[in-house]
Each structure stands twice: as structure tokens, then as C-alpha cells.
C-alpha positions as CSV (number, residue, x, y, z in Angstrom):
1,X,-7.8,-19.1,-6.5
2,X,-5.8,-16.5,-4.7
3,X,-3.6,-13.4,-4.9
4,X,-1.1,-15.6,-6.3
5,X,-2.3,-15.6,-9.9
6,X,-2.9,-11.9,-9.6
7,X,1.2,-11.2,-8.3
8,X,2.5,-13.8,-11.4
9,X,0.4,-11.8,-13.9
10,X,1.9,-8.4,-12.5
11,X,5.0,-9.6,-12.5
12,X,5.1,-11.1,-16.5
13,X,3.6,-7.7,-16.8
14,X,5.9,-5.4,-15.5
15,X,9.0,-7.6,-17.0
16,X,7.8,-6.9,-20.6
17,X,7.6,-3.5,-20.0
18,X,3.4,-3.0,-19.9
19,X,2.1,-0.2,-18.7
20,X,1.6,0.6,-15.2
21,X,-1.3,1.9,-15.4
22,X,-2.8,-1.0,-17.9
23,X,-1.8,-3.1,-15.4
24,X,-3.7,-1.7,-12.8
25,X,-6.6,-1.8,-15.3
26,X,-6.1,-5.8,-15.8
27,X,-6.1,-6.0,-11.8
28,X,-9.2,-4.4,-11.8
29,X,-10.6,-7.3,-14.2
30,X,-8.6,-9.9,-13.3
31,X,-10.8,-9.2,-9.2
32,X,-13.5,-9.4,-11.1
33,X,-12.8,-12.8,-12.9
34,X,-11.6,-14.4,-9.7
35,X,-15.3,-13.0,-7.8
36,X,-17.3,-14.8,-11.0
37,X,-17.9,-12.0,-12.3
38,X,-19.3,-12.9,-16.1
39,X,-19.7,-9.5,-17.7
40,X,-23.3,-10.7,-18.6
41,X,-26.3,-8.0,-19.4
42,X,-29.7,-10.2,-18.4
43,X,-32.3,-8.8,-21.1
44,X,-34.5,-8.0,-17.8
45,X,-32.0,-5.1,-17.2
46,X,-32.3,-3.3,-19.8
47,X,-35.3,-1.9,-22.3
48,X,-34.7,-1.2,-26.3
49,X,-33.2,1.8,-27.1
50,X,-34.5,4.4,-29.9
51,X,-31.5,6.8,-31.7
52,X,-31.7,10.2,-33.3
53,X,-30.9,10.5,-36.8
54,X,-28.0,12.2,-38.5
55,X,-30.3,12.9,-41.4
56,X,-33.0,14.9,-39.0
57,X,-29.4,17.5,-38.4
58,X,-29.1,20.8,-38.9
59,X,-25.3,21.0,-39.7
60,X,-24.3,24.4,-41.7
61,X,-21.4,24.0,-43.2
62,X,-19.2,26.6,-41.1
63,X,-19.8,24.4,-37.9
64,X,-18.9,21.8,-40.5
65,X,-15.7,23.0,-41.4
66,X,-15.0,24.2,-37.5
67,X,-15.2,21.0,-36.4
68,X,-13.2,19.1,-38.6
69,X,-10.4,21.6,-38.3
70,X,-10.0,20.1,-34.3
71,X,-10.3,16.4,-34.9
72,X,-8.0,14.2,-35.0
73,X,-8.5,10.6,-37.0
74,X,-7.0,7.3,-34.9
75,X,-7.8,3.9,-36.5
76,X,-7.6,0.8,-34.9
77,X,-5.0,-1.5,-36.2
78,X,-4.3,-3.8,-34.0
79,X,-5.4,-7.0,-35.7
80,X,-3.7,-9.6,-37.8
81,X,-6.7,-10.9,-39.7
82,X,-5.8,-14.3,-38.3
83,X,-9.0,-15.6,-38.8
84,X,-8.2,-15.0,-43.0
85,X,-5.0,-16.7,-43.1
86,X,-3.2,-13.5,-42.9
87,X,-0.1,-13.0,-40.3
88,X,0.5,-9.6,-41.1
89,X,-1.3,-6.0,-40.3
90,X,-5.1,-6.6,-41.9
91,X,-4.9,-3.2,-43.3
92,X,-2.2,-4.3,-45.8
93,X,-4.7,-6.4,-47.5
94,X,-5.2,-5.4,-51.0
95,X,-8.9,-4.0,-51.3
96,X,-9.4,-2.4,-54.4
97,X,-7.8,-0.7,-57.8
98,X,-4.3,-2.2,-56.1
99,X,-4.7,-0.4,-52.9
100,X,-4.7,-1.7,-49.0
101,X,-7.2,-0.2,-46.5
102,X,-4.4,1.6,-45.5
103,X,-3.7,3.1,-48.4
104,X,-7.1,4.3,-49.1
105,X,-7.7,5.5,-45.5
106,X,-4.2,7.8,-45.8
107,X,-5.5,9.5,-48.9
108,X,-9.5,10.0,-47.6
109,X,-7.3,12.2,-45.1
110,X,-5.3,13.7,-47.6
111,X,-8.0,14.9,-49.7
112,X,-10.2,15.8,-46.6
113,X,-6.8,18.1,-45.6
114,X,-6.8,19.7,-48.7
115,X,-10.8,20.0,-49.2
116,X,-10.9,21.7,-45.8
117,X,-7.6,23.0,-45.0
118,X,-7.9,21.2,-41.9
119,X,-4.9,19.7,-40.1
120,X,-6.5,16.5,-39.6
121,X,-4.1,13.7,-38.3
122,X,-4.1,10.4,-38.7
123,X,-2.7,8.1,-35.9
124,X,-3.0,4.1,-35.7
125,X,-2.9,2.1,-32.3
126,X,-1.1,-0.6,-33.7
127,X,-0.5,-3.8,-31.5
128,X,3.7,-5.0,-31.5
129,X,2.8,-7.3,-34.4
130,X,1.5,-4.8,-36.6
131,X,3.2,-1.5,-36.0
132,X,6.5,-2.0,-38.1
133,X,4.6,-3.2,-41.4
134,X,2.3,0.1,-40.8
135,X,5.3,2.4,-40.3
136,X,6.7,1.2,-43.2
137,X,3.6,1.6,-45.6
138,X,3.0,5.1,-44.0
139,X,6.6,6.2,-44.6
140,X,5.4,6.4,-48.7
141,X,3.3,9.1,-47.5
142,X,5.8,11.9,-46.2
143,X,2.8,14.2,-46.4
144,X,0.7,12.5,-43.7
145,X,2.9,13.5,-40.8
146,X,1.4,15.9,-38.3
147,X,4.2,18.2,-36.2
148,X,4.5,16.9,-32.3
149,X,2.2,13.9,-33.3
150,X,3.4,10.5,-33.7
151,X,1.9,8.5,-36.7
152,X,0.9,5.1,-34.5
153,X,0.8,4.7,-30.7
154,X,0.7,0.9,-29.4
155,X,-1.9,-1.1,-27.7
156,X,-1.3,-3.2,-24.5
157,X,-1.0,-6.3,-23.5
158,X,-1.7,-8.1,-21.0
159,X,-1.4,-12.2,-20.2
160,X,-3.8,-15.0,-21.0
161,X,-4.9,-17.0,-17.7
162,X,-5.4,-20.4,-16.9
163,X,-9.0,-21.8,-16.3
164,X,-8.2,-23.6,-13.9
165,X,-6.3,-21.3,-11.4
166,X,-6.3,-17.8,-12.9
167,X,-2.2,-18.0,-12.9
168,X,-0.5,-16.8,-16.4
169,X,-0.4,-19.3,-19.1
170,X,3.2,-21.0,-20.2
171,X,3.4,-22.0,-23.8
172,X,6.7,-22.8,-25.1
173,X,6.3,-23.7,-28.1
174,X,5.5,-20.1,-29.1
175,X,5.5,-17.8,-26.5
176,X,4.0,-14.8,-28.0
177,X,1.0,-16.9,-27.8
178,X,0.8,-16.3,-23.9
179,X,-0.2,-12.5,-24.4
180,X,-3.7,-11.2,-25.6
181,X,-4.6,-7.8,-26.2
182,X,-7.5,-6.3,-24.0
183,X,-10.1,-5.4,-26.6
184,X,-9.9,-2.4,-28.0
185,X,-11.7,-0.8,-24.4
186,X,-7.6,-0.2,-24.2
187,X,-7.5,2.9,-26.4
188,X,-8.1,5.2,-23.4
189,X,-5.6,3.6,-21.3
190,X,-3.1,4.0,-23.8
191,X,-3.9,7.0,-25.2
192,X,-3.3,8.3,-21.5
193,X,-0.5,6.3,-20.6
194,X,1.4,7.2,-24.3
195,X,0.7,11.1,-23.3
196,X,-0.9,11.3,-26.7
197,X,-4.2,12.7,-24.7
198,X,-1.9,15.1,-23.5
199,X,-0.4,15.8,-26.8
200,X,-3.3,16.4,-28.8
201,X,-4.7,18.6,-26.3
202,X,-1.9,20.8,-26.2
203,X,-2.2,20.9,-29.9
204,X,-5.3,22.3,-30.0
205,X,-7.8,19.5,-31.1
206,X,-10.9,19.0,-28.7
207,X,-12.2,16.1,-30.0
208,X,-11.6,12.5,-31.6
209,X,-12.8,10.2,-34.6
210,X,-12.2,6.5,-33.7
211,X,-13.1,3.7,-36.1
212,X,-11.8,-0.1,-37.6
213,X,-9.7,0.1,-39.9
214,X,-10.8,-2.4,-41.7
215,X,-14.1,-0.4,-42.1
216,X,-13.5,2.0,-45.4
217,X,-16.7,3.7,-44.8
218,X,-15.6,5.3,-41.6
219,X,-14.4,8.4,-43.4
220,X,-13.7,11.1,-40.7
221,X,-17.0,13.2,-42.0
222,X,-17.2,16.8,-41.4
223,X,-21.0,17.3,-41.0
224,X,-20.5,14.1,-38.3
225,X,-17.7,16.3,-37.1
226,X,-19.9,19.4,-36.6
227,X,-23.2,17.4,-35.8
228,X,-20.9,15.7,-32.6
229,X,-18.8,19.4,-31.9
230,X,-22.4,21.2,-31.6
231,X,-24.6,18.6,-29.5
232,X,-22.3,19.1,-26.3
233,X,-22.4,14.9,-26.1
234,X,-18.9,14.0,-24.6
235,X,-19.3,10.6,-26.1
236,X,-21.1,8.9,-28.9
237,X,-21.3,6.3,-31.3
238,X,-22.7,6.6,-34.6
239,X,-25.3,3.5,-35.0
240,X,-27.2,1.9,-37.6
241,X,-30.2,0.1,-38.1
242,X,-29.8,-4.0,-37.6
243,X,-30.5,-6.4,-40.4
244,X,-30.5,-10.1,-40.6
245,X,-26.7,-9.9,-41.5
246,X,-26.7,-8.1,-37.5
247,X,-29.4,-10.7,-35.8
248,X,-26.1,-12.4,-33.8
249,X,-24.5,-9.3,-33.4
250,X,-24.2,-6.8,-30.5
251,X,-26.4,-3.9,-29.8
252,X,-27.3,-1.0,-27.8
253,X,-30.1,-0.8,-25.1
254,X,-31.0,1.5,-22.4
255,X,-30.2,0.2,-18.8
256,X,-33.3,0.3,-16.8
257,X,-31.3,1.1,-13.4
258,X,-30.4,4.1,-14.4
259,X,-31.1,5.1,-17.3
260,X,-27.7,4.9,-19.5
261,X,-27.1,4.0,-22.6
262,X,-25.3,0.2,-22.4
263,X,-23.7,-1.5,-25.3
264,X,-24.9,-4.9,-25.2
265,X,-22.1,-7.6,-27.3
266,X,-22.9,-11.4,-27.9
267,X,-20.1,-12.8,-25.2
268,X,-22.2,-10.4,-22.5
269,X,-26.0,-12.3,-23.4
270,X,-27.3,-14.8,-21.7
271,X,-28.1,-18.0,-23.5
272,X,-31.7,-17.3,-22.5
273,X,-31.5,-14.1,-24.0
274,X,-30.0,-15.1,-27.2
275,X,-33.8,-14.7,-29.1
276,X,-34.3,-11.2,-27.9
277,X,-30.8,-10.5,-29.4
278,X,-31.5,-11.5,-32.5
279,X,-35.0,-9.8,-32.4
280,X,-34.6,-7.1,-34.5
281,X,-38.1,-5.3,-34.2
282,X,-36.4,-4.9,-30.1
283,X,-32.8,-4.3,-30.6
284,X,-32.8,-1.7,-33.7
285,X,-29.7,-0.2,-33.5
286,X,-26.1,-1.7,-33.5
287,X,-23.1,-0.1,-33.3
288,X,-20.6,0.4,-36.3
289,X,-18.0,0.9,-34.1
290,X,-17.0,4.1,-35.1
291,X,-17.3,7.2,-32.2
292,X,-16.5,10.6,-31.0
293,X,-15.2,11.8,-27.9
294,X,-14.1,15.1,-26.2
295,X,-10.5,14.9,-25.9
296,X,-10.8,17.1,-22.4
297,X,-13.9,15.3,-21.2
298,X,-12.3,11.9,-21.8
299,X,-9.1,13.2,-19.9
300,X,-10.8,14.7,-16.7
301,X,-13.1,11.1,-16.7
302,X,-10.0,9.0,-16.5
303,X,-7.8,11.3,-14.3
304,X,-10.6,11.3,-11.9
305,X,-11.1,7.4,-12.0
306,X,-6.9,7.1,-11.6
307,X,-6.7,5.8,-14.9
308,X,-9.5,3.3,-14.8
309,X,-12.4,3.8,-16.6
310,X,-14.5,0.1,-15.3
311,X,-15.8,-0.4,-18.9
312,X,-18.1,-3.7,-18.7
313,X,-16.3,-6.3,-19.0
314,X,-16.2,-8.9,-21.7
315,X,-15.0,-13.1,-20.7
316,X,-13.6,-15.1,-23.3
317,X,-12.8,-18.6,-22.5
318,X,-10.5,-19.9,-25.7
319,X,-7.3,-22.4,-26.1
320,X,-4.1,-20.9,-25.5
321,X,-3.3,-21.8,-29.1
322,X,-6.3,-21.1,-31.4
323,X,-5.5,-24.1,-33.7
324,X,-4.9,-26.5,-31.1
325,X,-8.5,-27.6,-29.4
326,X,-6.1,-29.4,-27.0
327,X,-4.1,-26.7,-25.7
328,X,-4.6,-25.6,-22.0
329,X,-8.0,-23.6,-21.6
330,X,-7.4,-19.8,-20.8
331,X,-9.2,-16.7,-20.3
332,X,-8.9,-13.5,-22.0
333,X,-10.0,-10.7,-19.9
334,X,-11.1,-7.7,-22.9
335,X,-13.1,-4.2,-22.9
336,X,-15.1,-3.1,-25.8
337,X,-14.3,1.0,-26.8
338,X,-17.9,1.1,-26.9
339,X,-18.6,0.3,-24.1
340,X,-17.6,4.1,-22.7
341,X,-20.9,5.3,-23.8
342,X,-22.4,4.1,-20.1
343,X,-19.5,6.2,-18.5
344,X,-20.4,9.7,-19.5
345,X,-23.4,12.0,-18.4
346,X,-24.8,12.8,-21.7
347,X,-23.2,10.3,-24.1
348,X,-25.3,9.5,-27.0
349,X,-25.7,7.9,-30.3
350,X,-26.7,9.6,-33.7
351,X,-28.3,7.2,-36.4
352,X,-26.2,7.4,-39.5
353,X,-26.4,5.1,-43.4
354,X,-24.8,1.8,-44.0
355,X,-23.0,3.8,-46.4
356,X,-20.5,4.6,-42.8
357,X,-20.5,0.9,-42.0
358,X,-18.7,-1.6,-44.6
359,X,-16.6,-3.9,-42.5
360,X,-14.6,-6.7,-43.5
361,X,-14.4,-9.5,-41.0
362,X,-14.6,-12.6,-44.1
363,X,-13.3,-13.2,-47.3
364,X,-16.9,-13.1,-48.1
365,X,-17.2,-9.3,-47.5
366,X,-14.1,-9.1,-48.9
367,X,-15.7,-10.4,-52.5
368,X,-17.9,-7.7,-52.2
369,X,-16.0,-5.0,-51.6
370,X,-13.5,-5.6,-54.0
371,X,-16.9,-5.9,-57.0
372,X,-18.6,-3.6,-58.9
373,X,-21.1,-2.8,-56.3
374,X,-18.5,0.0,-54.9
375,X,-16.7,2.7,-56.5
376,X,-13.9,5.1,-55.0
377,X,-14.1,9.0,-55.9
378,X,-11.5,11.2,-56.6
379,X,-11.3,11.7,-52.9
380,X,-11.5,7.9,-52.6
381,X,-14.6,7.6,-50.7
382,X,-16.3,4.6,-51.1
383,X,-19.4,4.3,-52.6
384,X,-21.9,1.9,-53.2
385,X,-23.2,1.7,-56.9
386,X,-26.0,-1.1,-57.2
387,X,-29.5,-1.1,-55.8
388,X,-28.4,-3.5,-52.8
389,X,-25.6,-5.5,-51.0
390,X,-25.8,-9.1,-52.2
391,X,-25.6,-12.3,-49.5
392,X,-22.6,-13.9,-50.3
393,X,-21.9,-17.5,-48.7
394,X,-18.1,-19.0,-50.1
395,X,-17.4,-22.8,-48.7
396,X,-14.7,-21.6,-45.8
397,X,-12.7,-25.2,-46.6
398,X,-11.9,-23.7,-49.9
399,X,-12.0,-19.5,-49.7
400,X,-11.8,-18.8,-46.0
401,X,-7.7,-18.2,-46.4
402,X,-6.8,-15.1,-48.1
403,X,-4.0,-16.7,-50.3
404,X,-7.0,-19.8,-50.9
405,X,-9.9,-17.0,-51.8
406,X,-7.1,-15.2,-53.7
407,X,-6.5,-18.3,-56.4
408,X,-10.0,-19.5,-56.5
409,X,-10.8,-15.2,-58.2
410,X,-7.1,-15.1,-60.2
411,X,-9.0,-11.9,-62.6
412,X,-10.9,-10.4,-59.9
413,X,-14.4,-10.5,-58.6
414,X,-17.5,-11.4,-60.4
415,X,-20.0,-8.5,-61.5
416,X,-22.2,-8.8,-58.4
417,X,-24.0,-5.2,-59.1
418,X,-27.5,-7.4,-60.2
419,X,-27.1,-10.2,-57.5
420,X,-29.1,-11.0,-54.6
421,X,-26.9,-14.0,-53.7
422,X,-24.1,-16.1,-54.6
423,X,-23.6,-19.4,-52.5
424,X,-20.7,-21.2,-53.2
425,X,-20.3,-24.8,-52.7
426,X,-17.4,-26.9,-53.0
427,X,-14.1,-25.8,-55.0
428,X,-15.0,-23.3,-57.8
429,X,-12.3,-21.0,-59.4
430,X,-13.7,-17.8,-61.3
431,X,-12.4,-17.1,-65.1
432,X,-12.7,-13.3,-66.0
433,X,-15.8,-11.4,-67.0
434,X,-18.5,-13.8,-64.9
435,X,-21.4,-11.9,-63.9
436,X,-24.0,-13.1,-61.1
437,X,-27.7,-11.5,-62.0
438,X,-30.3,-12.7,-59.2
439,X,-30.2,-15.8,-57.2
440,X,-26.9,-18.0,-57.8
441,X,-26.3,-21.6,-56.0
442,X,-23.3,-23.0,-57.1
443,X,-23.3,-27.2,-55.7
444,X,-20.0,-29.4,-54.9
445,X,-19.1,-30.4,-58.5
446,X,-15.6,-31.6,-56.9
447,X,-12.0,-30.1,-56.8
448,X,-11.2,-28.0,-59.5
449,X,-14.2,-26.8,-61.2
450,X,-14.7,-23.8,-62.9
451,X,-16.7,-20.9,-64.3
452,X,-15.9,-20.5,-67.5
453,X,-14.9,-17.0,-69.0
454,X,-17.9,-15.1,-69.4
455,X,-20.2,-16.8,-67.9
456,X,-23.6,-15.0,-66.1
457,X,-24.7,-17.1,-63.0
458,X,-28.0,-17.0,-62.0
């Protein structure tokens, strides 16, 4: 290995237009690849970490309605929802009552504008795949834009690398394959090297609400809003307790070194550590991913690191094409958002409901969200209606593809509002009205069976 690899990457970078900056930022990883560096957090470093509670808050609703009246709402939407089949923005997926994500998550704003007469806006880092799609959904909504803000700002990207010498993958055969995004750790490089830190300042907001956007309980909450405006935190991440669904998940911890508050993922434990990551009586809390910085804090932090923050960094070894095991062996150099919560002097977390944390990474969440065991308001906030969140467990031969799931459920989802659990096995399709009460194995019957009309499972 050598400075070779590192000038080729710099060089495919700064031909396709990337960032100076986020190039800078890969250099800083891509050292720290070549030096074996592994990103690794060794359970010995670090002790379990206890959260305050959003519920134990004093939040009036003045500082309430002061607070959201300066944020500003960016949603990651960077991803494809390749794993589901899907080769457009995830967000465009069809959730509910005929609506995307996206649709849903441009009227929680709207009706959060109106309730509070707050400004509010709503930006999306979008990746070069996804932006055009978004534009085009959010151009049915001429009452979304925000004066002297755009309505999406774009991630980076930066090359995948050989295993074997660290130089810049060449694929042919699709070239777009040779480029990986950096996590979405890139949202404060781009945010800086966009000028949309610079814009929003100068606009008047002092702080920011960041969440998936595949996540439709990550509404931009004004008693969060006030709660994160009045602790003086310049960072922090709202957190929720871990359940078995979370046992392989990530989690936060408090580094023993110096005391900081660490977000620990599953690519950064050691195989050794894997049982006290999934020990949920040590790790309590995990993040959901959605967090709150101070817009000036975050800018004088990155202007006085020149633009690098030196979040932890996370090592993915994959193929250079995902559905080809025999493709060349790269590695994807990526940076978790999160993981800013170690950078800042007072950074925190604040303990909030799973009401704030419904993602959809399967078509098996997916079932659930689009059942009876939500509702959306008049303000379309999502809420859940029945007692508990059933386990659901569909064969992935048959319903991990969105257009297979989609067939397989032509009138909808079952009732799931009285289930525990529905395992599916084998090749099932759903007729309308089915209802799942309790406990409901379905075994490999062969292709093409069915439940009939009606029917109650369980």
C-alpha cells in the first residue's frame, strides 16, 4: 500500500466534481484504513450509559413554541431501498391511505406550520439517485418552499477501494457501482460545503432536527424542540430503550477515557463483544437516529477542525456489486451522524417513546405499518392504536421484494391490532378481510396457497 491509492482516489474524486472538502474528509479515512485502523470500540473501553427522560421535562409551552419557530427539519433521503427491490428514492414507497413517506412527512410540516405559525422548513440530502424523483414529488407541494432555502441539498460521494491495494475500484459493467456514499456522518460536510450552514444561519434558525426518512415517527416535535433549545446541549440524540427486536443493533455507552458519550454500531464490536451487545440489561439505550444540533455550535466545531469533524469511523468490507459474491472485494470507508455526539462538550441524549421510532428497514415492518395497528391524525401523525407491536417473520424468498410482498397482500394488510405474531412460511397470498388474533404460524403448503377471504389466523 502506498500514496498511490490515495492520489487515484483524489483524482476520480475531483473529476466527478466531489467536494473539496469531502475529499479531504475521505483522505482522512482513507490514512486510517491504510494504518489498520478498524473503527472497533473493545467493550473494555467503555461502561453502560444511563439517559434522562423526555417525560421527567419541564417544557412550557412558550419555550415550546420559541423553539420550533428556529428549527429547521432536514431528512435523510439518500437511500434507494435496494435491499427491498426498490431502485428508486425509498421515500416514494406507498405507506399508508395512498400516501409515500414523503408525502406524509411534507404535510406533518405543513400542519406543524400552520399549528404554530412557525416557518419550519423542510430540506432533504438526497444522494444523485434520489434527488430528481424527490424534486419532482415535492414540486406538488408549492406551499413547502421556504425563501433563500433550497428544498434538497446532495450527499457525497466518494470511491469504493480495492482490498487488496486500497486503489479505486473499476467496474465496467456498471460504473455507478464504483461510488459509495459515506454514511450519513456526511451531513455536516455537506451541509458546510453546500453553504446551507451558512444559509440557515443567516436566516435566523439556531438549531436543527435530523432524522430517516423512512422513520414516520420522527415528527419535528415542539416540546423536543424546546426541551433541546433550553438544555444548552449543542448535540443530542433522542434514545430509546432496547428490546429484543434491538439485541443486534447499535448502542450508546459512555467512554471510560474520557468520559464522552460514544455511539457504539455492530460493524464497530468486536466478535468477542458481540454478547455484551446484545445484553440488553448493559446496553439500555439505542439510538433512533433522530438528533438536534446548534446550527452555530456545529459551524464554529467544523471551521475549527478545517472541515473535518474525525467522527469514528465505520469499515465495510463488501463486493463491488452487491449481487455478485464474485465481484472484486472492496471497502467502503462510512461515518455514522451519530457519531457527533463524542465531538461536543456537553452533548447529550434525552430518552423519548417508541412512539418517535417506527423505522422501516423490511417488508416486514412495512406490513405493520401499513395495518391497523397505526392510525394518521388530521395532522398526520402517526399513531399506534393496539396494545403492542406484533413480531412479524415473512419468508424473504417470497415477500422480501417490494413488487413480490406487494402481490402476495393485493387488498392490503391483515388486521394485526390482536396479534402477537405472524410467521409466514413458504408462498401465501392474503384475500381481503383476514385478521391475525394471537400467535399465527403459517408452514410451506407450496407455491400458491392462500388465505381465504375472511379468514382469522391464529
Amino acid at each position: 500500500m502506498s500514496d498511490e491509492g490515495l492520489r487515484q482516489a483524489r483524482d476520480k474524486m475531483t473529476a466527478a466534481g466531489v467536494d473539496p472538502v469531502a475529499i479531504e474528509v475521505f483522505a482522512h479515512y482513507y490514512r486510517l484504513v491504510e494504518s489498520g485502523e478498524t473503527g472497533m470500540v473493545p467493550e473494555s473501553s467503555i461502561e453502560p450509559l444511563d439517559s434522562p427522560a423526555l417525560a421527567d421535562a419541564d417544557v412550557p409551552d412558550d419555550v415550546a413554541r420559541e423553539a420550533i419557530g428556529t428549527t429547521a427539519v432536514i431528512k435523510l433521503n439518500g437511500g434507494l431501498g435496494t435491499s427491498m427491490g426498490m431502485d428508486r428514492a425509498k421515500s416514494l414507497l406507498e405507506v399508508r391511505d395512498g400516501l409515500s413517506f414523503l408525502d406524509i412527512i411534507v404535510r406533518q410540516v405543513l400542519a406543524l406550520r400552520k399549528r404554530y405559525d412557525a416557518p419550519l422548513p423542510l430540506i432533504f440530502m438526497d444522494s444523485f439517485r434520489t434527488s430528481d424523483d424527490t424534486l419532482a414529488v415535492l414540486d406538488r407541494y408549492p406551499d413547502l418552499a421556504v425563501d433563500g432555502l433550497p428544498p434538497d441539498f446532495l450527499q457525497n460521494k466518494e470511491p469504493k477501494l480495492r482490498t487488496d491495494d486500497l486503489t479505486p475500484v473499476d467496474w465496467p459493467d456498471d460504473p455507478d457501482l464504483e461510488w459509495c456514499p459515506p454514511g450519513h456522518g456526511d451531513i455536516y460536510t455537506a451541509l458546510r460545503g453546500t453553504g446551507l450552514l451558512d444559509r440557515l444561519i443567516d436566516a435566523g434558525f439556531t438549531q436543527v432536527f435530523v432524522s430517516n426518512s423512512d422513520n414516520l415517527g420522527a415528527v419535528p416535535d415542539p416540546r423536543v424542540a424546546g426541551w433541546f433549545a433550553s438544555s444548552g446541549a449543542p448535540f443530542a440524540i433522542e434514545a430509546v430503550r432496547r428490546t429484543p427486536s434491538d439485541r443486534k443493533g447499535g448502542h450508546f455507552a459512555t467512554r471510560k477515557e474520557d468520559g464522552r458519550i460514544v455511539l457504539r454500531e455492530t460493524a464497530q464490536t468486536l466478535d468477542e463483544d458481540k454478547a455484551a451487545l446484545g445484553d440488553l440489561d448493559r446496553h439500555r439505550f439505542c439510538s433512533t437516529n433522530n438528533l438536534w444540533f446548534n446550527l452555530q455550535a456545529m459551524k464554529d466545531e467544523l471551521d475549527r477542525r478545517d472541515g473535518i469533524l474525525g467522527l469514528a469511523m465505520i469499515r465495510n468490507t463488501k463486493t463491488v456489486d452487491p449481487s455478485d459474491p464474485d465481484s472484486p472485494e472492496v471497502v467502503q470507508i462510512e461515518t455514522a451522524m451519530g457519531a457527533a455526539i463524542e465531538v461536543f462538550d456537553g452533548a447529550t441524549t434525552i430518552e423519548v417513546t417508541r412512539a418517535r421510532f417506527v423505522p422501516v428497514k423490511t417488508t416486514n415492518d412495512l406490513l405493520v405499518l401499513r395495518s391497523d395497528c397505526y392510525e394518521l391524525d388530521e395532522d398526520y401523525v402517526l399513531h399506534q392504536v393496539s396494545g403492542g407491536i406484533p413480531y412479524v417473520d415473512l419468508e424473504p424468498t417470497f415477500y422480501k421484494l417490494v413488487g413480490d410482498f406487494d402481490r402476495r397482500f393485493p387488498a392490503g394488510a391483515p388486521s394485526l391490532r390482536e396479534a402477537k405474531q405472524l410467521v409466514v412460511k413458504g408462498d401465501w397470498t392474503f384475500e381481503d378481510g383476514v385478521t391475525v388474533v394471537g400467535d399465527a404460524v403459517l408452514e410451506d403448503q407450496g407455491p400458491g396457497s392462500r388465505v381465504g377471504a375472511g379468514a382469522t389466523l391464529g
